[in-house]
C-alpha positions in Angstrom: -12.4 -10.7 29.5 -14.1 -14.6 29.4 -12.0 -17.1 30.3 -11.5 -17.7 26.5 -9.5 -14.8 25.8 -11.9 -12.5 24.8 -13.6 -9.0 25.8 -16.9 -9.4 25.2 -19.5 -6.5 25.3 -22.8 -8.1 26.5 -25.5 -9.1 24.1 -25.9 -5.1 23.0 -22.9 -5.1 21.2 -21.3 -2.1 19.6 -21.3 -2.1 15.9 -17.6 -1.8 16.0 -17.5 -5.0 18.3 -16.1 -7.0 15.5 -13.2 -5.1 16.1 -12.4 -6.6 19.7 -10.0 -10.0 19.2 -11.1 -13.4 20.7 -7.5 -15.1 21.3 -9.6 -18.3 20.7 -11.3 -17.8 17.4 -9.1 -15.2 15.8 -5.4 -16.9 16.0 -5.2 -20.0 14.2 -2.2 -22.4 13.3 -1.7 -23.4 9.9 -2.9 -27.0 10.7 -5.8 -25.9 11.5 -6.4 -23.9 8.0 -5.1 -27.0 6.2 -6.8 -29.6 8.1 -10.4 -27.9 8.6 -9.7 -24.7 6.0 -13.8 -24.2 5.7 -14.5 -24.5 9.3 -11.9 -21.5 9.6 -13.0 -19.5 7.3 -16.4 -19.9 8.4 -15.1 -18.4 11.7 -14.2 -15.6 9.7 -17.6 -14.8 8.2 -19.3 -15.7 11.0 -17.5 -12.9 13.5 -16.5 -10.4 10.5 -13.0 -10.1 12.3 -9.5 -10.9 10.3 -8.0 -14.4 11.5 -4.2 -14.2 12.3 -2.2 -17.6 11.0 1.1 -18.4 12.5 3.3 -20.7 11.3 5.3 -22.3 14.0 4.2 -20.1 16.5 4.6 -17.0 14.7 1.9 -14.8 12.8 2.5 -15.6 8.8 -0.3 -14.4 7.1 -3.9 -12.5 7.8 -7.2 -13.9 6.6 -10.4 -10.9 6.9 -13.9 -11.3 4.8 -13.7 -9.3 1.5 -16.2 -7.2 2.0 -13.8 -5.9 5.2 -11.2 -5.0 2.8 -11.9 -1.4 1.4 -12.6 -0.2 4.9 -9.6 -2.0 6.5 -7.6 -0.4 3.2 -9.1 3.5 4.1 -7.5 2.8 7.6 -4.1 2.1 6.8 -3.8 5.1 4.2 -5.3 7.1 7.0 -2.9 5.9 9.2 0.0 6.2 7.0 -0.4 9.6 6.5 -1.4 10.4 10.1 2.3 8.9 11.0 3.6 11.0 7.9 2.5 14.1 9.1 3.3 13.5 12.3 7.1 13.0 11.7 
């Protein structure tokens, strides 16, 4: 782990290495999406990881490129019915 928060894999990274959260880059507060919204997003491209957004401290919302969603969608059903069968 850096001493930004994040686990980085050296400069022969994984192709699943968008998948391991920077505390720096991928929580944001909601001022900062107002205030600089297409620096943010940028982020978001730019590391292909969703963006958590808290509102007072909280996480509200979840921000992840488009193209991220159909895969991220797969998962959840997968995991859905993983925890179904398994109960």
């Amino acid at each position: 782990m850096d001493k930004y928060g994040g686990i980085h894999l050296g400069e022969n990274r994984s192709p699943h290495s968008e998948t391991v959260m920077n505390l720096m880059e991928d929580i944001r507060s909601i001022d900062d999406l107002e205030f600089d919204t297409r620096e943010v997003l940028a982020t978001v491209h730019r590391t292909g990881r969703p963006l958590i957004v808290t509102v007072d401290g909280r996480p509200d919302v979840v921000i992840l490129p488009a193209e991220k969603l159909p895969t991220k969608m797969t998962a959840m059903r997968a995991a859905v019915e993983l925890a179904t069968v398994e109960t």
